[in-house]
C-alpha positions, 0 to 999 in steps of 0.5 A: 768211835765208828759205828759198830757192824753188829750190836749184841743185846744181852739182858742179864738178871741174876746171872752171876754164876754163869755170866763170866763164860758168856763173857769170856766167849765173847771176847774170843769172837774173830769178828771184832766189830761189835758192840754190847748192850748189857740190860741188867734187869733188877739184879740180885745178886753179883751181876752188876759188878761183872759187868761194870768190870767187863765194861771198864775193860772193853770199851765196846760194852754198855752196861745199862740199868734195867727196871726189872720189867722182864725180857722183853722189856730189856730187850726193847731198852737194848734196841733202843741204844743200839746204833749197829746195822744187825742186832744179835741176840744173847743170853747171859748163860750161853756160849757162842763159838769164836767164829759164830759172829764172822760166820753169820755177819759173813752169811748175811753179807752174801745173802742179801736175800736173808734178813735174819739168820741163826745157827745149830745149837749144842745143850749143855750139860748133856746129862740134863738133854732128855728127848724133848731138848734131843728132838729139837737139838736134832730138827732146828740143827738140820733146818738151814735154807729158807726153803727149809724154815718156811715149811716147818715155820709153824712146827716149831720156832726155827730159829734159836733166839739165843743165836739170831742176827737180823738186819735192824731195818727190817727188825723195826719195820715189823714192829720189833718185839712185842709182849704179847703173852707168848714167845717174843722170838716166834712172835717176831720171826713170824711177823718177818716171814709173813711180811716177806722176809726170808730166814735161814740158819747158819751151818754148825752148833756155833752156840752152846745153849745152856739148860738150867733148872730156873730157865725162863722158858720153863717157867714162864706162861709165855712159853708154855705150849698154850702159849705157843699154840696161841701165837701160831693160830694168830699168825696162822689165821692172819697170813697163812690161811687161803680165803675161801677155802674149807679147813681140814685138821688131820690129826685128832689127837693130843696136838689136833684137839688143842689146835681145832678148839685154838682155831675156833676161838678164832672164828674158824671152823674146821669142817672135817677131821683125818685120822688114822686110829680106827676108833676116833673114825665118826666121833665129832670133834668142835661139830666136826666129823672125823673121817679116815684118810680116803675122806682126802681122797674124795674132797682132793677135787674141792681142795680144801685147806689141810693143817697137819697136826700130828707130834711125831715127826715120822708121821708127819713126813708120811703125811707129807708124802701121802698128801704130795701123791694126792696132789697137795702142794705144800704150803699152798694147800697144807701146813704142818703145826705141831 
């Protein structure tokens, strides 16, 4: 058997009621050239059975035995097997369009300059979209070229890692995936992006992702929004930060506050704050004063480093607009982190 052009992996645990629609539209893909690793990762309940059947019917699936070590543990069994030149990711509980592996193989095939892609993403069932799903739906569905991703990297994670391809060369020359006690997936693309690879996402919800009560990233502490913040500040601190120049963290509140005490764990002291709200002007935040926005205005000759953190997106773009009309280049001078 030739090598496949794209090995999917795919770890399972106790997925039995929703494994056979990821199964299903999988093989409705239009693209045929791929291959499966199916972890099951210390199952409890019929998932082992469905994918004994799968494989016994599609000679492209493996079925491999797990040690119910957690995700990112299975993840590093799939990609030890995999012998394809692009890992694709799946879960056990999406849907992906018939047309989402034609659609990113072809993508990345023309885009040598891409090293990782994903797509817009649809949640289903609908009835349990609140607004928190609904703002990401909506943000990750209109981010696509790598321009794009680079400027809201540390916002949020740009890519779905439900629907990632990367090229296996460049996967493994990061260094793959890492429990690090927070996301696997932001840890990885973060890594990518600051060794110098370009990300993009793919046009079209070609993956139906699906919310479930139980889902890991609802109750794990690896995806918290600690958990988070801890890898941004990591990679913030190691790749993003310009040597030698002071930090000033707009926003002092529910997002800045976290942020500034994350940063001075990091040995890095913000030497101001900028907010709007009249009644935080000269408190002190981490031995630092908050200053009204005219305080930019009087340090723009000294350039200091600006860190955007703010949770709406409507006031983040006028910040944006507002640092632009001062001269701030985005991401040489400042940085959105939310």
């Amino acid at each position: 058997m030739s090598r496949p052009a794209l090995s999917v992996l795919l770890p399972c645990r106790d997925a039995e009621a929703v494994l056979d629609e990821c199964i299903r539209s999988l093989r409705e893909q239009t693209f045929e050239d791929f291959e499966v690793l199916a972890v099951d990762d210390g199952s409890r309940d019929g998932t082992r059975e469905h994918l004994d059947r799968w494989a016994a019917e599609d000679r492209r699936v493996q079925v491999i035995e797990g040690a119910g070590r957690g995700l990112v543990a299975a993840l590093n069994v799939a990609v030890s097997r995999a012998c394809a030149p692009l890992l694709a990711r799946m879960d056990a509980d999406d849907v992906a369009l018939p047309e989402r592996f034609e659609r990113q193989w072809g993508f990345l095939l023309e885009r040598p300059d891409v090293a990782a892609c994903g797509t817009g993403v649809r949640y289903f069932p609908r009835e349990r979209v609140g607004s928190g799903y609904a703002r990401y739906e909506g943000w990750i569905n209109s981010i696509r070229e790598p321009e794009e991703l680079e400027r809201d990297l540390l916002v949020e994670c740009p890519i779905a890692h439900p629907t990632l391809v990367v090229r296996a060369s460049v996967f493994h020359h990061a260094g793959g995936y890492r429990d690090r006690g927070w996301p696997e997936d932001y840890d990885l693309l973060l890594r990518l992006h600051r060794a110098g690879r370009r990300l993009a996402n793919v046009p079209g919800a070609l993956l139906r992702w699906r919310i479930t009560p139980g889902r890991l990233s609802m109750r794990s502490e690896a995806y918290s929004p600690a958990a988070f913040r801890r890898c941004k500040v990591h990679h913030l601190c190691r790749g993003y930060l310009p040597p030698g120049r002071t930090v000033v963290v707009w926003g002092a509140g529910r997002v800045g506050k976290p942020l500034a005490r994350t940063l001075v764990r990091h040995q890095v002291q913000p030497s101001a704050f900028v907010d709007l709200d009249p009644r935080k002007i000269g408190q002190e935040i981490h031995g630092a004063i908050v200053h009204s926005p005219s305080f930019l205005e009087r340090a723009a000759e000294v350039r200091p480093f600006v860190i955007v953190a703010v949770g709406s997106p409507g006031a983040r773009e006028e910040i944006r607009a507002w640092l632009d009309g001062l001269g701030f280049e985005e991401p040489a001078d400042y940085r959105a982190l939310a």
